[in-house]
Structure formats: C-alpha cells, structure tokens
PyMOL Python script that loads the backbone (N, CA, C, O; Angstrom):
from pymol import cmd

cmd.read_pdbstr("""\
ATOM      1  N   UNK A   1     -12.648 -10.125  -4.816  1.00  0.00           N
ATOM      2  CA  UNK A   1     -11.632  -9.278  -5.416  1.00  0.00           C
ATOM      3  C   UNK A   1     -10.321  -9.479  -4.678  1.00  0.00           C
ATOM      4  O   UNK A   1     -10.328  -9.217  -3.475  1.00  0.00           O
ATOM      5  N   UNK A   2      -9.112  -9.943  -5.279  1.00  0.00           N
ATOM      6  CA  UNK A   2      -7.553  -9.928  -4.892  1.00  0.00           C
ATOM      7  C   UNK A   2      -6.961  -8.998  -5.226  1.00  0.00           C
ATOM      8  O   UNK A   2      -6.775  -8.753  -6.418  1.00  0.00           O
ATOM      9  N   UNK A   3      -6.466  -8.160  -4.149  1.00  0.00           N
ATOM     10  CA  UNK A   3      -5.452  -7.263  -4.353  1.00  0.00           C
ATOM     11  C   UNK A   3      -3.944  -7.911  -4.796  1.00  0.00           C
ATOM     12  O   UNK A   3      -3.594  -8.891  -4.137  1.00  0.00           O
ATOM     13  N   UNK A   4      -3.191  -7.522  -5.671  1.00  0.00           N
ATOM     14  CA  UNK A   4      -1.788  -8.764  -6.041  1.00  0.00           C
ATOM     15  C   UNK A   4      -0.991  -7.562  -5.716  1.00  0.00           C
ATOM     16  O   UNK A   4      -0.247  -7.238  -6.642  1.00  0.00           O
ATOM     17  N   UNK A   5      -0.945  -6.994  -4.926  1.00  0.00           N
ATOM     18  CA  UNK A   5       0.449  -5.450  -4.853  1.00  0.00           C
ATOM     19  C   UNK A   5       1.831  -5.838  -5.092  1.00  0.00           C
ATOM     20  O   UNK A   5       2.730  -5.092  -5.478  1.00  0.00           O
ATOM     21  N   UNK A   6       1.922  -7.232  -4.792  1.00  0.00           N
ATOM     22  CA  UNK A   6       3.573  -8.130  -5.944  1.00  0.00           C
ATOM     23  C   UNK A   6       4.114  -7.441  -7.019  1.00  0.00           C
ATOM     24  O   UNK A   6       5.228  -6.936  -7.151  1.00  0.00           O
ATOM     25  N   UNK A   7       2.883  -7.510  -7.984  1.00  0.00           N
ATOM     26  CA  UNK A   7       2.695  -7.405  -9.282  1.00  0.00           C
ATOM     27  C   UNK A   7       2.965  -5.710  -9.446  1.00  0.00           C
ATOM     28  O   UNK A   7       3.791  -5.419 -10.311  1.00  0.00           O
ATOM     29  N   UNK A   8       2.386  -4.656  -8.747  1.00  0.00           N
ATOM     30  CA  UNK A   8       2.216  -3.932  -8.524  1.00  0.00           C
ATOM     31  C   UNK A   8       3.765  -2.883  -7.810  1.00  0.00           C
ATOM     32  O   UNK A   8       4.164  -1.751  -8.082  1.00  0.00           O
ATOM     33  N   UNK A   9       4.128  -3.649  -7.107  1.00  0.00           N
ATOM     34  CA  UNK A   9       5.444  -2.998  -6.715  1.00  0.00           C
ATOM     35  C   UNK A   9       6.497  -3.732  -7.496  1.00  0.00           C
ATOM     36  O   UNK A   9       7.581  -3.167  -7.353  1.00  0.00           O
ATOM     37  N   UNK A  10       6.563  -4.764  -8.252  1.00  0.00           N
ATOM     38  CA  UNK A  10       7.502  -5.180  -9.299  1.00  0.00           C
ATOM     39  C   UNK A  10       6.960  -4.568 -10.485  1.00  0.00           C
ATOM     40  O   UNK A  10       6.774  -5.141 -11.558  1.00  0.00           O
ATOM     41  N   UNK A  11       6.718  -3.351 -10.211  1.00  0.00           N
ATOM     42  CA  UNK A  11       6.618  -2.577 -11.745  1.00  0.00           C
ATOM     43  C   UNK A  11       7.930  -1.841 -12.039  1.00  0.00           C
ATOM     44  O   UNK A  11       8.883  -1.996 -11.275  1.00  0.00           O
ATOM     45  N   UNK A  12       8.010  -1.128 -13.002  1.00  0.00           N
ATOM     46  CA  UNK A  12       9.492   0.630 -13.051  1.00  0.00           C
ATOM     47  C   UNK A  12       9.484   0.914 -11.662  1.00  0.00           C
ATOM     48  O   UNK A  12       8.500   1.032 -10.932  1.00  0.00           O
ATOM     49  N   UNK A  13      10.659   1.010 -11.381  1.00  0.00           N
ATOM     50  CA  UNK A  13      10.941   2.084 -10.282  1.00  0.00           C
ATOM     51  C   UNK A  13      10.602   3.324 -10.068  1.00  0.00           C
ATOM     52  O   UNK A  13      10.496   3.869  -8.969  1.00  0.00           O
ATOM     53  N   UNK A  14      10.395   3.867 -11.293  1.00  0.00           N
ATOM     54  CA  UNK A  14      10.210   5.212 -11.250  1.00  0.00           C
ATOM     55  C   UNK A  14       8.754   5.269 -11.463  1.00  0.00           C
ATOM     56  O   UNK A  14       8.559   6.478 -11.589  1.00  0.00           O
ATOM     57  N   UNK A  15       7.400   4.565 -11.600  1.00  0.00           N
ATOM     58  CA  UNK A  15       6.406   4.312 -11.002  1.00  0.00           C
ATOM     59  C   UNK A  15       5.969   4.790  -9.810  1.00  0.00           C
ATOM     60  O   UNK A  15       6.000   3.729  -9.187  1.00  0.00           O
ATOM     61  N   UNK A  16       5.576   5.612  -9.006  1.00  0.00           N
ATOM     62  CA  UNK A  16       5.003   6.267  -7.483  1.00  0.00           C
ATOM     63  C   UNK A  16       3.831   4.967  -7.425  1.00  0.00           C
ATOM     64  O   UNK A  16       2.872   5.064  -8.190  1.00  0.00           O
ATOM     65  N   UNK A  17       3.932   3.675  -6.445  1.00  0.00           N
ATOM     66  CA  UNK A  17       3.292   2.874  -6.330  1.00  0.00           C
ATOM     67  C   UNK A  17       1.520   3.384  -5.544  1.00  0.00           C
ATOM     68  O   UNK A  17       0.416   2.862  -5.388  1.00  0.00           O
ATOM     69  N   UNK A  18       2.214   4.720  -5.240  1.00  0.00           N
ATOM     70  CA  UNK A  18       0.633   5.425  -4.758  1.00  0.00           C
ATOM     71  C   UNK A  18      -0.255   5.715  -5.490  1.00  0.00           C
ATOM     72  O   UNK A  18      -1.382   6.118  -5.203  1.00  0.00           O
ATOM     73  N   UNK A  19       0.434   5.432  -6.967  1.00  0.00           N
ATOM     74  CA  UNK A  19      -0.809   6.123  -8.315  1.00  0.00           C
ATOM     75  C   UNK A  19      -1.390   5.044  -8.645  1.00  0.00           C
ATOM     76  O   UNK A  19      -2.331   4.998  -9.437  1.00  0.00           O
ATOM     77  N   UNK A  20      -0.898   4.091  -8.084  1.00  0.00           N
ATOM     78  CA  UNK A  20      -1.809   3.014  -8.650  1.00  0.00           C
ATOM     79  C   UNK A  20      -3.063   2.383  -7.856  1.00  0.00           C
ATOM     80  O   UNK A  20      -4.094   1.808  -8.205  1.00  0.00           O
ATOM     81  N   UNK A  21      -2.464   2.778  -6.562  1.00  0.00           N
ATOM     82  CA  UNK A  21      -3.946   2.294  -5.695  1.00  0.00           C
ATOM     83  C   UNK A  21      -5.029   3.468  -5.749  1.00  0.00           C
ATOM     84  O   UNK A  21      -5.057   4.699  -5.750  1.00  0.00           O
ATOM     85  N   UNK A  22      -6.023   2.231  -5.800  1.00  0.00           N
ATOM     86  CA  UNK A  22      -7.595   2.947  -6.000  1.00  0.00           C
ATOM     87  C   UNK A  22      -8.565   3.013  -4.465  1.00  0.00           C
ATOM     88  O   UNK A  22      -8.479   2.398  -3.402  1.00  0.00           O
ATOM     89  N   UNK A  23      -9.470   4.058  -4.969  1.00  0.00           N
ATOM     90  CA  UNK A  23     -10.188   4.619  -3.347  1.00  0.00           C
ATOM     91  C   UNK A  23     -10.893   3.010  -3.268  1.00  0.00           C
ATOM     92  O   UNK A  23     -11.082   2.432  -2.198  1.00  0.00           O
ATOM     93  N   UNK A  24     -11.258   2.383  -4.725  1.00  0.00           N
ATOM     94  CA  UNK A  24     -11.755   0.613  -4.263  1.00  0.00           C
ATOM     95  C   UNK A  24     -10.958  -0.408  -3.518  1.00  0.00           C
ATOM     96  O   UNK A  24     -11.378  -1.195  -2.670  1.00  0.00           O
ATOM     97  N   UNK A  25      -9.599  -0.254  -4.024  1.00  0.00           N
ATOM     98  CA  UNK A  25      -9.021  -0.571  -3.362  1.00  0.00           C
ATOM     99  C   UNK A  25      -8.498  -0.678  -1.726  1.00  0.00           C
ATOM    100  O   UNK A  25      -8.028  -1.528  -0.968  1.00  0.00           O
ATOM    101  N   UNK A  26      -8.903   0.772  -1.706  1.00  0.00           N
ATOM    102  CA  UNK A  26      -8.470   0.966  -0.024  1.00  0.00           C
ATOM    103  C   UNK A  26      -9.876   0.647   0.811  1.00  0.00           C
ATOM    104  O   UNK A  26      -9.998   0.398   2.010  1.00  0.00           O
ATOM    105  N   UNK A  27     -11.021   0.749  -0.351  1.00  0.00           N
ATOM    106  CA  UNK A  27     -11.988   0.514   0.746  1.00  0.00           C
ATOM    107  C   UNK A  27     -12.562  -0.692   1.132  1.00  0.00           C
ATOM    108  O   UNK A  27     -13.410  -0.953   1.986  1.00  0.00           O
ATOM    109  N   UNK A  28     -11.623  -1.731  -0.060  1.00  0.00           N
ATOM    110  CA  UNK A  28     -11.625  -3.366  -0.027  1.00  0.00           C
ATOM    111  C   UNK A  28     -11.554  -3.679   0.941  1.00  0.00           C
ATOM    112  O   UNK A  28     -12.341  -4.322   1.635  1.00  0.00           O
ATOM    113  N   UNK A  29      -9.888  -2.973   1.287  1.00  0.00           N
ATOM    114  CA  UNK A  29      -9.015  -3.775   2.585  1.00  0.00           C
ATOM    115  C   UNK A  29      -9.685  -3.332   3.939  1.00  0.00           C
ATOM    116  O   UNK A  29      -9.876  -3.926   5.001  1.00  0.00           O
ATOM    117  N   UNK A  30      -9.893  -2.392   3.611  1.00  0.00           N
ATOM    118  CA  UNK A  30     -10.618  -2.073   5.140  1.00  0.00           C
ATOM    119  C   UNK A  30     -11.930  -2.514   5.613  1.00  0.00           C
ATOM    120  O   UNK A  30     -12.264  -2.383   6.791  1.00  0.00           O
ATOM    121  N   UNK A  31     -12.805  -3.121   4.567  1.00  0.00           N
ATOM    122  CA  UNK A  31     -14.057  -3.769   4.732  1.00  0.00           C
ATOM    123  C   UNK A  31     -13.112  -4.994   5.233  1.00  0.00           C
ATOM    124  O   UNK A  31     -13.148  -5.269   6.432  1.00  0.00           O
ATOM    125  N   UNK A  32     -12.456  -5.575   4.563  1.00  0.00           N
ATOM    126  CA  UNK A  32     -11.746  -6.942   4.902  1.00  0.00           C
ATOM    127  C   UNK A  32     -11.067  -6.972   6.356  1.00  0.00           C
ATOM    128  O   UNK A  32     -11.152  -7.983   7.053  1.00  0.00           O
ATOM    129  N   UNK A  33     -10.544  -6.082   6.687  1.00  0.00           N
ATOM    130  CA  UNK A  33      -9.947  -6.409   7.954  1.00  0.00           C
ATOM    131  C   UNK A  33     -11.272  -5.990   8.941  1.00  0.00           C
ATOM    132  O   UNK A  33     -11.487  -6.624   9.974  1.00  0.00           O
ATOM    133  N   UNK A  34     -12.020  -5.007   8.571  1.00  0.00           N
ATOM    134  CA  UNK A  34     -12.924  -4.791   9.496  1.00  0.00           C
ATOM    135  C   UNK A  34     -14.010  -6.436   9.735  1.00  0.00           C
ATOM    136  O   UNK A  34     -14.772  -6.833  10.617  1.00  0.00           O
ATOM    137  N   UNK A  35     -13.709  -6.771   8.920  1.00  0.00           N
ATOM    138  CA  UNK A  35     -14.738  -8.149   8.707  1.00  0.00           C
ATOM    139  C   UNK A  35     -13.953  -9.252   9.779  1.00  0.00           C
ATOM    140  O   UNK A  35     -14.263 -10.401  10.091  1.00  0.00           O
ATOM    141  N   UNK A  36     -13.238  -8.712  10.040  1.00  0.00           N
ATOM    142  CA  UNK A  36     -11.997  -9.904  10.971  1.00  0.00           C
ATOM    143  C   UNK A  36     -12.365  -9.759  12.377  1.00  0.00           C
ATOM    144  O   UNK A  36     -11.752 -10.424  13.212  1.00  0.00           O
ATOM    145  N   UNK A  37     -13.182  -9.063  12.688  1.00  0.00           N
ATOM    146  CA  UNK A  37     -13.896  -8.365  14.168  1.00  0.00           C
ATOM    147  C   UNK A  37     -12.745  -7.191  14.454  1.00  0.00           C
ATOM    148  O   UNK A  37     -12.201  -7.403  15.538  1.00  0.00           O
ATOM    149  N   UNK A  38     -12.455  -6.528  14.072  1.00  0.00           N
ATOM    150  CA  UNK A  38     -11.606  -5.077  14.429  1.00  0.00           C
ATOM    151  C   UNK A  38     -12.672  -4.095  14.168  1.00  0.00           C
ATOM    152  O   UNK A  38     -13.410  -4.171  13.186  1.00  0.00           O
ATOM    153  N   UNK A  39     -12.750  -3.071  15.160  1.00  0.00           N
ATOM    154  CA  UNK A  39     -13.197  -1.685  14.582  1.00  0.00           C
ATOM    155  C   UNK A  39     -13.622  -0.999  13.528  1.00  0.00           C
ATOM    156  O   UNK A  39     -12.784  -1.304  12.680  1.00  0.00           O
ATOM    157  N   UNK A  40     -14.227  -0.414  13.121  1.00  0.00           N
ATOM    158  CA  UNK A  40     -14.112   0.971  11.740  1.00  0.00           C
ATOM    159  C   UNK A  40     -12.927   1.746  12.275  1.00  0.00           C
ATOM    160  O   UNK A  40     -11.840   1.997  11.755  1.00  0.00           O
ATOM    161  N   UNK A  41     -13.326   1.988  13.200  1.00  0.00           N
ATOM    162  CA  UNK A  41     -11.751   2.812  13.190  1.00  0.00           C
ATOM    163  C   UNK A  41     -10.479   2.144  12.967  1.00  0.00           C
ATOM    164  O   UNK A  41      -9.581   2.440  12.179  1.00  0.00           O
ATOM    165  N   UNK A  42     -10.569   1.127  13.857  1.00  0.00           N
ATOM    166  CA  UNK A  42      -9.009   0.628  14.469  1.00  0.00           C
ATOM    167  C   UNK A  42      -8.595  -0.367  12.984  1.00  0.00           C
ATOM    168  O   UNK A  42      -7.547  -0.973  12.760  1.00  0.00           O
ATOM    169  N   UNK A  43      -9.816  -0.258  12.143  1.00  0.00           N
ATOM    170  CA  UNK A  43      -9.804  -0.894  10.703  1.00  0.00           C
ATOM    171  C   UNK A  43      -8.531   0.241   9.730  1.00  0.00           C
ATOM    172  O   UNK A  43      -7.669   0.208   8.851  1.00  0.00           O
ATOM    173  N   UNK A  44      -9.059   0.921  10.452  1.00  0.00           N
ATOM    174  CA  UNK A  44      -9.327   2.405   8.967  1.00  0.00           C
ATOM    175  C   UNK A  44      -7.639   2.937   9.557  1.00  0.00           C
ATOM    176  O   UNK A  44      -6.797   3.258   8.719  1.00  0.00           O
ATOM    177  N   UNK A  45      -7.445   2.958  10.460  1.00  0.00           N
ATOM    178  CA  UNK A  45      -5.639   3.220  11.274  1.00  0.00           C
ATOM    179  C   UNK A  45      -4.823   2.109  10.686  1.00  0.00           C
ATOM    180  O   UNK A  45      -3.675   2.440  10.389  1.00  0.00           O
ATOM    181  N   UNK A  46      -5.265   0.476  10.378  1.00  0.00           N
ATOM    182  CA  UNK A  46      -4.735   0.163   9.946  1.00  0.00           C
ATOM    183  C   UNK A  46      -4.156   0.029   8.607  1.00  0.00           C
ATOM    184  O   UNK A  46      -3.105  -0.492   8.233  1.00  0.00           O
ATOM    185  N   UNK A  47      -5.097   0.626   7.979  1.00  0.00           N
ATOM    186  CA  UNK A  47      -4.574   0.541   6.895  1.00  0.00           C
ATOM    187  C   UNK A  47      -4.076   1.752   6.464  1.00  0.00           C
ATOM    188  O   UNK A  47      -3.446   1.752   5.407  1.00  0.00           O
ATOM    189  N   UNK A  48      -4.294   3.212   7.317  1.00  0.00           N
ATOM    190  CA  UNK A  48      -3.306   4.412   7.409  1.00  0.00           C
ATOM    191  C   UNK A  48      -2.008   3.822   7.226  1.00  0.00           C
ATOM    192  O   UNK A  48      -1.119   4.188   6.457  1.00  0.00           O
ATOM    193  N   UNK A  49      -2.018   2.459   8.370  1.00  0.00           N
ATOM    194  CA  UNK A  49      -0.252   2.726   8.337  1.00  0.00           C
ATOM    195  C   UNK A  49       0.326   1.832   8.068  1.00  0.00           C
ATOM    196  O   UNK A  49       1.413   1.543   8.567  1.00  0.00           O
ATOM    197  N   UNK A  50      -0.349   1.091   7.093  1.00  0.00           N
ATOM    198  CA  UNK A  50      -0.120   0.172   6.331  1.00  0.00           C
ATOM    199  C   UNK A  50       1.030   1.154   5.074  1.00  0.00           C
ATOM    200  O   UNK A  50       2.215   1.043   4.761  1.00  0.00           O
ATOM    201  N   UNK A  51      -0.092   2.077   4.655  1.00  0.00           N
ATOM    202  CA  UNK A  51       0.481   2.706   3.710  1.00  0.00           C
ATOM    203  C   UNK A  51       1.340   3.761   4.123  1.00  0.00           C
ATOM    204  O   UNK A  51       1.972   4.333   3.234  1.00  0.00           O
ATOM    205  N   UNK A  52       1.511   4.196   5.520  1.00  0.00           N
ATOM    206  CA  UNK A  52       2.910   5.344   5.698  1.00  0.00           C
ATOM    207  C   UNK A  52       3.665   4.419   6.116  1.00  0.00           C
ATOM    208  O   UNK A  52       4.464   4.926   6.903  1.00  0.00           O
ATOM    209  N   UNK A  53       3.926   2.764   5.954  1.00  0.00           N
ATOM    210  CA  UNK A  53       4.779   1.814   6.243  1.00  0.00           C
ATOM    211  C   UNK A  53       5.219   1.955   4.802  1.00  0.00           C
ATOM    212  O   UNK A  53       6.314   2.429   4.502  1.00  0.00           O
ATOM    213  N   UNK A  54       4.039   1.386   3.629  1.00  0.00           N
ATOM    214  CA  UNK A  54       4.676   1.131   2.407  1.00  0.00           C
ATOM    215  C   UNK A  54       5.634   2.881   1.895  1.00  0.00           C
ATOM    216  O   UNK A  54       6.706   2.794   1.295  1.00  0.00           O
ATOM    217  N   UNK A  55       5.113   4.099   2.203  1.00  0.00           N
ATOM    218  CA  UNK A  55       5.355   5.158   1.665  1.00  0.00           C
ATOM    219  C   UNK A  55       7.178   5.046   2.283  1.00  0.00           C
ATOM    220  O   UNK A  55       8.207   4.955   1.614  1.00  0.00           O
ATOM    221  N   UNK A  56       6.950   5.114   4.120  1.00  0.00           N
ATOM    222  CA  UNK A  56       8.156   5.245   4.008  1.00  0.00           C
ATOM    223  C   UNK A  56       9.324   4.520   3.937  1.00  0.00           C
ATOM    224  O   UNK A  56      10.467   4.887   4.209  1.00  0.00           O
ATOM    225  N   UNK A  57       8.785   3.079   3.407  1.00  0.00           N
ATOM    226  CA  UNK A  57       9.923   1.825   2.714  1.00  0.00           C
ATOM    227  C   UNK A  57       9.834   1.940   1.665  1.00  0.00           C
ATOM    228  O   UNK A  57       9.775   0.774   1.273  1.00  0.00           O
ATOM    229  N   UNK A  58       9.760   2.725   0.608  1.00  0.00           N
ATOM    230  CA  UNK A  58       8.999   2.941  -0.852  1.00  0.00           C
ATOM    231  C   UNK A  58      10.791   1.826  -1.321  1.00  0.00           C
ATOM    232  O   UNK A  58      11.954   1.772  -0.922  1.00  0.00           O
ATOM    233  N   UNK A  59       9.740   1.031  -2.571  1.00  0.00           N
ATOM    234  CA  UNK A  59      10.913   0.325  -3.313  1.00  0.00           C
ATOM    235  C   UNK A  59      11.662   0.905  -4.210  1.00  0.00           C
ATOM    236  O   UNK A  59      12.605   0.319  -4.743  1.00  0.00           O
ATOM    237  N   UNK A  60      11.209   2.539  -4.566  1.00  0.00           N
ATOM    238  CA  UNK A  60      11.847   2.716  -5.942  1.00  0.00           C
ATOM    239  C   UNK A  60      13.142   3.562  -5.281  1.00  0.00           C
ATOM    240  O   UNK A  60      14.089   4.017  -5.923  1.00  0.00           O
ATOM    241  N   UNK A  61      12.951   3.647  -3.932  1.00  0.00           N
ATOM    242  CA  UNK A  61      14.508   4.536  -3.070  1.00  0.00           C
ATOM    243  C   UNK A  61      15.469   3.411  -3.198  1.00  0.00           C
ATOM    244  O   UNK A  61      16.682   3.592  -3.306  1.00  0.00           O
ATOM    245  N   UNK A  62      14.796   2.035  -3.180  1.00  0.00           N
ATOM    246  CA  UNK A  62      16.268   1.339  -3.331  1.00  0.00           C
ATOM    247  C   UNK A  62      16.568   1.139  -4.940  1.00  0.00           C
ATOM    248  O   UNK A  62      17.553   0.541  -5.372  1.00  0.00           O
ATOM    249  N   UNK A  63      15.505   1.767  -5.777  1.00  0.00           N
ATOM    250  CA  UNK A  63      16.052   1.681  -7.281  1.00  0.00           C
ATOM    251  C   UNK A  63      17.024   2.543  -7.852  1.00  0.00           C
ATOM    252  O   UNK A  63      17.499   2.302  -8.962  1.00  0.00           O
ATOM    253  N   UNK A  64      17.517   4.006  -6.850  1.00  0.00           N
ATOM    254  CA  UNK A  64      18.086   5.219  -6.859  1.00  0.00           C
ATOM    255  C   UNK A  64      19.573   4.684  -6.979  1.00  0.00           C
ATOM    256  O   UNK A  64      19.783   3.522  -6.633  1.00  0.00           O
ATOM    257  N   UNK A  65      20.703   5.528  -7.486  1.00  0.00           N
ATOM    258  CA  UNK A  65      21.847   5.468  -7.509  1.00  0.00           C
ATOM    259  C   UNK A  65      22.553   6.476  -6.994  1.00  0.00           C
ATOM    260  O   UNK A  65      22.609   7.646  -7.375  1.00  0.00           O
ATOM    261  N   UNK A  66      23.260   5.777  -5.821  1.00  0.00           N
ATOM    262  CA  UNK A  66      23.744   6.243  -4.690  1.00  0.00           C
ATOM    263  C   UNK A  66      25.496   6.672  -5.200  1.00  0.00           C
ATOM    264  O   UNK A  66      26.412   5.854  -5.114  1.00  0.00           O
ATOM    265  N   UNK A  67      25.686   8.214  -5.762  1.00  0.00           N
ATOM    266  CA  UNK A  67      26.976   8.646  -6.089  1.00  0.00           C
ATOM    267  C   UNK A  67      27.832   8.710  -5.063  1.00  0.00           C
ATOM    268  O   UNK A  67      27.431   8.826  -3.905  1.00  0.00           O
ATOM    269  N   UNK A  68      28.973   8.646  -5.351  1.00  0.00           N
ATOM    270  CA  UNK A  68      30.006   8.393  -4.280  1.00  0.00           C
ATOM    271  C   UNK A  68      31.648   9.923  -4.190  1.00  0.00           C
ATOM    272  O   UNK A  68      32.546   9.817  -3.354  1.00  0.00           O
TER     273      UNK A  68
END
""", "prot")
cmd.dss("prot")
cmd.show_as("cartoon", "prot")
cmd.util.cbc("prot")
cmd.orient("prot")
C-alpha cells in the first residue's frame, strides 16, 4: 500500500487535509517506520509529529488572502 499525500495536499484549499487521512493510514506508516528497527513508541512519536509538523504548516493558510 502507497500513501501519495502529493495528490492529497494538491487538493481545494479549503479541504482540512486531516479529513482525509485514515486510522489505516496512520497505522501503515507506523508499522513502516517501526519495520526500519525504531521502537513502537519512538515509531508512534514519529508520526505524532509528523502530523503537528503537517497541521502546523497546513497548505491551505498559504491559500488564505491576506487583506491589507
């Protein structure tokens, strides 16, 4: 299974890219990195902040129009 999140964050802006990921999804990546010899935990943190990385770079803040 390929995650394509490309595809996924080149959607509408006004899209919340959080509605689209699935609990399969998150539990893909974390089998996957855990499979890399990392932790359950130090698996499961990463991909916490994977996503309060993506949340707090969200793409659709740069889709906003900035009044002057």
């Amino acid at each position: 299974m390929t995650i394509n999140t490309n595809s996924m964050l080149d959607e509408e802006c006004g899209q919340e890219f959080f509605d689209s990921v699935t609990d399969e999804e998150l539990i893909y990546l974390w089998r996957w990195i855990k499979g890399r010899g990392i932790s359950a935990n130090k698996a499961w943190n990463v991909v916490l902040t994977g996503l309060a990385l993506d949340k707090a770079f969200d793409k659709s803040k740069t889709c906003m129009q900035i009044e002057h």
